[in-house]
C-alpha positions in Angstrom: -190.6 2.5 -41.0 -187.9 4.4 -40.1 -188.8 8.3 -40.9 -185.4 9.9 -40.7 -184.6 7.9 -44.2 -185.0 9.5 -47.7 -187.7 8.0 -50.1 -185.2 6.3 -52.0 -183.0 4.3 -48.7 -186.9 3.4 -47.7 -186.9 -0.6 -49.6 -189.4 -2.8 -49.0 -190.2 -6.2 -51.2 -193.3 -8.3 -51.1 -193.4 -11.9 -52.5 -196.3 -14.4 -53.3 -195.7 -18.5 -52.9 -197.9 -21.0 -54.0 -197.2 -25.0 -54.5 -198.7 -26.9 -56.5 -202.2 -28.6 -55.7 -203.2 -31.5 -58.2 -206.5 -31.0 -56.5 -206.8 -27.5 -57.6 -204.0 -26.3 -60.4 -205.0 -27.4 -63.7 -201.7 -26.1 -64.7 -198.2 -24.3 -63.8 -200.1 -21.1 -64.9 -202.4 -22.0 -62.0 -199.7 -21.4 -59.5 -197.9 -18.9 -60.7 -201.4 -16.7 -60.6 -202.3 -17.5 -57.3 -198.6 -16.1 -55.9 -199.1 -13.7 -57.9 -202.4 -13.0 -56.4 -200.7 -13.4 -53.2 -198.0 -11.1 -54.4 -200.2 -7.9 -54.7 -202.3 -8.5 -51.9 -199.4 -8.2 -49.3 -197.7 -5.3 -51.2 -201.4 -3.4 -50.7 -201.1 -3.8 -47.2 -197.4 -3.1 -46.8 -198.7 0.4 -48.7 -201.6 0.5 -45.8 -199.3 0.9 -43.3 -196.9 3.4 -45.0 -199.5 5.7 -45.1 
């Protein structure tokens, strides 16, 4: 957030975690879609507030 800083010395990451549910994950492909899910929804708002 810091305004002096070029575009490029401006990094920011987002991550997604899920763990596994026997309940609800029919598969490893199950979890690995819901972080990613989880993934993009936090990078949209991290790009929410940079605007």
């Amino acid at each position: 957030m810091d305004e002096s800083l070029e575009p490029w010395e401006q990094i920011s990451a987002a991550i997604g975690v899920a763990v596994y549910d026997k309940e609800y994950d029919s598969s490893v492909d199950n979890v690995f879609k819901r972080a990613d899910e989880i993934m993009y929804a936090r990078k949209k708002d991290m790009k929410a507030v940079r605007v």
